[in-house]
C-alpha positions in Angstrom: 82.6 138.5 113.4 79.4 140.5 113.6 77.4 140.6 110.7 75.3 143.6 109.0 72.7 143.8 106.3 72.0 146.3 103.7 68.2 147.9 103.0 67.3 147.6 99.5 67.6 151.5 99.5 71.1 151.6 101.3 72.5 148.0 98.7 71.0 150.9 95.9 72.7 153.5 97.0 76.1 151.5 97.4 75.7 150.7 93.6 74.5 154.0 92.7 78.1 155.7 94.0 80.0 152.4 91.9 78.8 153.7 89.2 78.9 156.8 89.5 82.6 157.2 90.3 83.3 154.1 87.8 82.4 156.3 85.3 86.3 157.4 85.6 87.6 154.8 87.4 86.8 151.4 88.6 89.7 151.4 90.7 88.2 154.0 92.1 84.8 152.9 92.7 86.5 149.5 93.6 88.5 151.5 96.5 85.6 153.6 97.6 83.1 150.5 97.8 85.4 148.5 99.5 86.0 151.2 101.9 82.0 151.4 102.3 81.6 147.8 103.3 84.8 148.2 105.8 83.1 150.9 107.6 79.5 148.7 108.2 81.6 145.5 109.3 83.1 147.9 111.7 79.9 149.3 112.8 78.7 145.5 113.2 81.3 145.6 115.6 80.5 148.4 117.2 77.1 149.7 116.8 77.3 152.5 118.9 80.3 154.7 117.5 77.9 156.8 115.4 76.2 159.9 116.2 72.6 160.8 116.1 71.8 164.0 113.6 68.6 165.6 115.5 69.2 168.5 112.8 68.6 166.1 110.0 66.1 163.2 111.6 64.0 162.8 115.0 64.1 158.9 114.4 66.9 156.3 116.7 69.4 156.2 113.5 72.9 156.6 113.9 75.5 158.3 111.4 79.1 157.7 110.6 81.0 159.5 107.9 83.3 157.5 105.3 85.1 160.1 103.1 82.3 162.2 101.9 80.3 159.6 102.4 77.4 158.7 105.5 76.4 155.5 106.1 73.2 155.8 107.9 72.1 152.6 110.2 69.6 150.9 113.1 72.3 150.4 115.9 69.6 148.3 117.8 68.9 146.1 115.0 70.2 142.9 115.1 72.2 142.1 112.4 72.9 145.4 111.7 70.6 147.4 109.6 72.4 149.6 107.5 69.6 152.1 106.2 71.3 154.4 103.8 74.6 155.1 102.3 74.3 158.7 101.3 77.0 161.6 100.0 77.2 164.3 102.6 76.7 166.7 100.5 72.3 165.6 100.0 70.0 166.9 101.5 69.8 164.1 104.4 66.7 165.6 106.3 64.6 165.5 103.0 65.3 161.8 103.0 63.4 161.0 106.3 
């Protein structure tokens, strides 16, 4: 099993959406965070099943939606640096 590692922004912003949706439901946030940390052991896996997003960044990231969620990672990094775990709905290119 490959591993990944969460930036202090992108471990933030996993917390951030916990409590943000726990704020209703924990079983919720539990489902969505699990479903977060699925996705980046997948992308450990296989690094280069994202896409690039020249409209939002000119940098060598990848992105891969998770509900209305994008996690936001260094596919040539080594264990996987996930970057950013953002809602779709930011503004992404402000970000970079």
């Amino acid at each position: 099993m490959k591993r990944f590692q969460l930036s202090r922004e992108a471990a933030s912003d996993i917390r951030e959406i916990w409590s943000y949706i726990a704020a209703d439901s924990v079983k919720a946030a539990r489902k969505v965070r699990l479903s977060l940390f699925d996705a980046c052991q997948r992308l450990a896996e296989n690094p280069g099943i994202g896409h690039l997003r020249e409209d939002l960044t000119d940098q060598s990231i990848l992105f891969w939606p998770v509900g209305a969620y994008l996690i936001i990672y260094d596919p040539k990094s080594k264990p996987l640096s996930i970057v950013r775990v953002l809602r779709g709905a930011r503004d992404v290119s402000s970000l970079f």
